[in-house]
KOLTORKE-110891 format. One record per residue: residue in one letter; x, y, z of N, C-alpha, C in turn. Coordinates in steps of 0.2 Angstrom, whole numbers, plus 2048, in hexadecimal, padded with zeros to 3 digits. Example, Ala and Ser with C-alpha at 12.3 -4.5 7.8 and 13.67 -1.06 7.14 Angstrom:
KOLTORKE-110891
A8427E482783E7EA8278427F0827
S8407F58238447FB824840800827
//
This chain:
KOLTORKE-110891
X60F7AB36E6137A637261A7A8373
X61D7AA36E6267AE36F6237B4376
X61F7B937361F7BD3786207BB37F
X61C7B53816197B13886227AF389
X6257AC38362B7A838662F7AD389
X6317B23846367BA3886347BB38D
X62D7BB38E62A7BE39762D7B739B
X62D7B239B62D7AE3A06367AD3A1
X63B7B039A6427AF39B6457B639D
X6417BB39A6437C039B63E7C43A0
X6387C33A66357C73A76387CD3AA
X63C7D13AB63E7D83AC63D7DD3A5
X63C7D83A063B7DC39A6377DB393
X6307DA39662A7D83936237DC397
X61F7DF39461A7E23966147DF397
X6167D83966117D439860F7D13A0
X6097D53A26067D33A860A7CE3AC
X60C7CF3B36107CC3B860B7C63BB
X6057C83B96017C33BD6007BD3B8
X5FE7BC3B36007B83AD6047B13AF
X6027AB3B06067A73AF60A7A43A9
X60E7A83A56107A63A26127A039E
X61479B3A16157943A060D79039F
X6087903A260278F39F601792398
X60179839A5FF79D39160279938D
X60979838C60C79438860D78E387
X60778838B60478338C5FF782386
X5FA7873885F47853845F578837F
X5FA78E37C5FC7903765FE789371
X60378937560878237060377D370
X60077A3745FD7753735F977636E
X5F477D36E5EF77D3685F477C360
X5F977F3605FE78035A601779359
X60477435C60477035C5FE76935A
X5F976835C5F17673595F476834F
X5F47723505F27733495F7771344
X5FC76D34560076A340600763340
X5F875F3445F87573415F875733A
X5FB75033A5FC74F33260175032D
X60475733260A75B32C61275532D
X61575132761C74E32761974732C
X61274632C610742330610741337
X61074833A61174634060A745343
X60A74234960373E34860573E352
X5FF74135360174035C5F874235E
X5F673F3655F27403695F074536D
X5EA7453705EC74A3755F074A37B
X5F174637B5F77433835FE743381
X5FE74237960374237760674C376
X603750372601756374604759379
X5FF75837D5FF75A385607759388
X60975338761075038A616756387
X61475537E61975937A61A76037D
X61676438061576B38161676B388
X61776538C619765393621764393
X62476138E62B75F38D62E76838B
X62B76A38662C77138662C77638A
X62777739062877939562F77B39B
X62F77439B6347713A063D77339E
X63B77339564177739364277F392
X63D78339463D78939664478D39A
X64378739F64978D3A465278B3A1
X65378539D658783398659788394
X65478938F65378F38965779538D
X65179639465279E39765C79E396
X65E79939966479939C66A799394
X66779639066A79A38A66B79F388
X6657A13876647AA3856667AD389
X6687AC39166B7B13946737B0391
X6777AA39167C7AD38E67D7AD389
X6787AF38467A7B237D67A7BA37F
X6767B93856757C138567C7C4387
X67F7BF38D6867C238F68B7C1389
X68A7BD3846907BE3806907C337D
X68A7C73796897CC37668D7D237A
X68B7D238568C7D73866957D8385
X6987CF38769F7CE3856A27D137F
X69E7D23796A27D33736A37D9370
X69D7DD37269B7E437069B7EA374
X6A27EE3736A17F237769D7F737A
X6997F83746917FE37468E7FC377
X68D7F637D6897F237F6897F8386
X6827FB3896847FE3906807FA394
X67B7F53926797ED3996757E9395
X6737E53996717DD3966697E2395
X6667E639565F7E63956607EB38E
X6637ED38D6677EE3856667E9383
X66A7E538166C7E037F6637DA37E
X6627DB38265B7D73826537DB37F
X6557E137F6527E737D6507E8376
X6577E737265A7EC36E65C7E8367
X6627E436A6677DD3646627D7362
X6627D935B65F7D23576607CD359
X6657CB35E6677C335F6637C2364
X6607C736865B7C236E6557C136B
X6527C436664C7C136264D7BC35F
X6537BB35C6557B53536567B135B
X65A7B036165C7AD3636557A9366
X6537AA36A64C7AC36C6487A736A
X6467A83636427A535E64779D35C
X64E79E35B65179735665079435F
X65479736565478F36B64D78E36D
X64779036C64078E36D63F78A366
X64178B36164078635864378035B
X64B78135C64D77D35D64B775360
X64977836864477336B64176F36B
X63A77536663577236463776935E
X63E76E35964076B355640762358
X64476335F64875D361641758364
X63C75B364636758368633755361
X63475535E63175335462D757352
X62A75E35462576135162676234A
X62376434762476734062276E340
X62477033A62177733762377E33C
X62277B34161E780347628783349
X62C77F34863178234B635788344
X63478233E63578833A63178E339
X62C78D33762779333962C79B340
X62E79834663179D34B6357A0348
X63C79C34464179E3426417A133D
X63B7A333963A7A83326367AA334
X6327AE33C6317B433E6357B5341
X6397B43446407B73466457B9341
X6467B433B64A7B83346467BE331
X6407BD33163C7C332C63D7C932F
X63E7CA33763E7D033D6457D333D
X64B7CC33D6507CF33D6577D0337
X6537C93326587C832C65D7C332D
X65C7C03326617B933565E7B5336
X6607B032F65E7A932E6617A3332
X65E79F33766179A33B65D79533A
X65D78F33865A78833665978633E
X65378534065178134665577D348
X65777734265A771345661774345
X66577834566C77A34666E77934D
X67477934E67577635767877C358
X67878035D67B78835F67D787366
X68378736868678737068578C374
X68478D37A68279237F68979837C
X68579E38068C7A437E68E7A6376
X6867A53736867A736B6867AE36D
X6897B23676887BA3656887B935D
X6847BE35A6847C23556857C7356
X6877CB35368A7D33516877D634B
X6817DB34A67F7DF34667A7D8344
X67B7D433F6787CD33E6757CD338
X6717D333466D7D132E6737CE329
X66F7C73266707C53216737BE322
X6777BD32A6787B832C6737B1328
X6757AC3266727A532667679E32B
X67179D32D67679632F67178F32F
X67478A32C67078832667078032E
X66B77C32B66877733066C771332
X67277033067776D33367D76F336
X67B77433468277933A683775341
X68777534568A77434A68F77C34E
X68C77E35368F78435569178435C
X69A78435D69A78236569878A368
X69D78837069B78E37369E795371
X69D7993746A17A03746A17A136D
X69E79F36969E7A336269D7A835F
X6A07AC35969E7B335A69C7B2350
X6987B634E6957B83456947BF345
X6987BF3406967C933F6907C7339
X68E7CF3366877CF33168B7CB32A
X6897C932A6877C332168B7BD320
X68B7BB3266917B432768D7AF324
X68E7AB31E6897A431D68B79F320
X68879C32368D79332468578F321
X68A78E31C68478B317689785315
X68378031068677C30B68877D304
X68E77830469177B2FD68D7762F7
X68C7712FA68776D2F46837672F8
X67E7642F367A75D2F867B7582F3
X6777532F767674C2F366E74B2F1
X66E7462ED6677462EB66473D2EC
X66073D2ED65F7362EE65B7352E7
X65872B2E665972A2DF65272D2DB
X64E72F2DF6477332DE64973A2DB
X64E73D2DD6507432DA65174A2E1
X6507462E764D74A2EC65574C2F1
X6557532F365B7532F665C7502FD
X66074B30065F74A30566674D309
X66074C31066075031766574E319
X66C74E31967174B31C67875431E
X67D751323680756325684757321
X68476032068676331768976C31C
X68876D32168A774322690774327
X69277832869877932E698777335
X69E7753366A077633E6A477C342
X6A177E3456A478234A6A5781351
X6AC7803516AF77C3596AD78335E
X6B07823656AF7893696B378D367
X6B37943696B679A3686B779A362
X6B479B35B6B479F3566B17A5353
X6B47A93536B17AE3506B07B0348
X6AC7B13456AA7B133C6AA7B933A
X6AE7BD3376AD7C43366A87C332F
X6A57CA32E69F7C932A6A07C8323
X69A7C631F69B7C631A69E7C0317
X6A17BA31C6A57B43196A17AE319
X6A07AA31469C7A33146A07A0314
X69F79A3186A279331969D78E318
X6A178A31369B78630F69D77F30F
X69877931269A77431169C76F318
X69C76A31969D7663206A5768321
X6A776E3226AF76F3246AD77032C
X6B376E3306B47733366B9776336
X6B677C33B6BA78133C6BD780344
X6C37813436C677D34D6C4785350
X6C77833566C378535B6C978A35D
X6C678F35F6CA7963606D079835A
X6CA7963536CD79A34D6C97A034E
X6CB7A83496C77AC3476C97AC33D
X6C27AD33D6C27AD3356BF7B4332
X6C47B732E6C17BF32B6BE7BE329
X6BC7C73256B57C83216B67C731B
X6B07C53176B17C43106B57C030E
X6B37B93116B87B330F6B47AC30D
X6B67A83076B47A23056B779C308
X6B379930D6B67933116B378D310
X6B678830A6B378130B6B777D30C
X6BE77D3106C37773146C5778319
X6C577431F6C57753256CD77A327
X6CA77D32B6CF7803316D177E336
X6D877D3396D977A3406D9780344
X6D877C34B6D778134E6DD786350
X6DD78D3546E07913556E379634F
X6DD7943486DF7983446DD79F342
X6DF7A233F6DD7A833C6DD7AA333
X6D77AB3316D77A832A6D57B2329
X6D77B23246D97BA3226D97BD31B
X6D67C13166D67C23106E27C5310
X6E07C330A6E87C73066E67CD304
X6EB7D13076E97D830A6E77DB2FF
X6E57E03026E27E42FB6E77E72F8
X6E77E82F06ED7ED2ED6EB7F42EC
X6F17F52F06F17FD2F06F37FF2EA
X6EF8032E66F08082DE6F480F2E2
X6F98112E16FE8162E26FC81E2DF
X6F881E2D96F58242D86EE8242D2
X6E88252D56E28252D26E282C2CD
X6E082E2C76E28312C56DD8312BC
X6D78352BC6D38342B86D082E2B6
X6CF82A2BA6CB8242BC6D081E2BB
X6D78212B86DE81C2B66DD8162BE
X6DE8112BD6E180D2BE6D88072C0
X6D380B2BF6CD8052C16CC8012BB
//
């Protein structure tokens, strides 16, 4: 079904038959998949029910397309090495992770189960970038290099955003309700527009980050940032002379 979706957003770069209606193929897929998770978290629907579900999804196709096209320009925006957009859609982990999280996403927001997570962990498994379905990602996303990334299911992400490779935006802790169970409530970050995350840093916890801050690598963030900041380790110390292993 992903493959059916890349051909109907991206048909210049799929080797899938032009004569193919795409949008039916991915009619009768979803719907059979859709079918095989009655019952799962109780979702309990008909065939009209079904059928409807998998027509609302359609209909968001040319939405999705128009995302992934400017994930595809911010990448071409941020990366110099980039020589065009069929690069970029070719080559960079972000149009498959991408690809896969705003079709989860959808499905996510239509109530399906299973089926959206299921997308987003064949797209982690392929690329090593973890994105929680129900996460909210604003047009004009980029990733850069990417494994390792997590961004956990409350996340909030405006536009123009930028994550280099092993940026967490995770939870720094939960609650538990009186059965002992953790509950579902908002626990991971905010990111306003124009943020950029260099790699390796975790932000943990319902902070936000304002909007047109950049935040270094290798940093531990769990209090909000205002915006137009720049958050930066303390520079390293220089040892003066190394000298039969002296001074490690």
């Amino acid at each position: 079904m992903m493959d059916l979706v890349k051909y109907v957003v991206f048909p210049d770069y799929s080797d899938i038959p032009s004569w193919i209606d795409g949008k039916e193929a991915i009619r009768g897929i979803l719907e059979a998949q859709i079918a095989a998770v009655y019952g799962v978290d109780g979702f309990d629907a008909s065939g009209e029910q079904i059928a409807a579900l998998a027509s609302s999804f359609i209909e968001s196709i040319p939405e999705i397309g128009r995302l992934l096209s400017t994930d595809v320009d911010a990448v071409s925006h941020n990366d110099p090495a980039v020589t065009d957009r069929g690069e970029v859609i070719l080559c960079y982990p972000l149009v498959k992770v991408m690809l896969h999280y705003r079709v989860a996403h959808r499905l996510y927001l239509l109530g399906i189960p299973r089926i959206p997570r299921m997308l987003t962990e064949m797209a982690h498994s392929e690329t090593g970038i973890d994105i929680h379905p129900a996460a909210v990602i604003g047009e004009h996303f980029a990733i850069d290099h990417g494994t390792g990334v997590v961004i956990g299911a409350t996340s909030i992400i405006g536009k123009h955003c930028m994550l280099y490779q092993g940026v967490t935006l995770g939870a720094r802790n939960f609650n538990y309700d009186s059965n002992g169970h953790p509950i579902d409530e908002p626990r991971h970050p905010i990111l306003e527009d124009n943020v950029t995350v260099y790699s390796n840093t975790s932000i943990l916890g319902r902070v936000h980050i304002g909007h047109d801050s950049i935040i270094g690598g290798n940093l531990w963030i769990t209090n909000d940032v205002p915006a137009g900041t720049k958050v930066v380790q303390s520079r390293s110390v220089q040892i003066p002379s190394f000298d039969g292993g002296g001074g490690i």
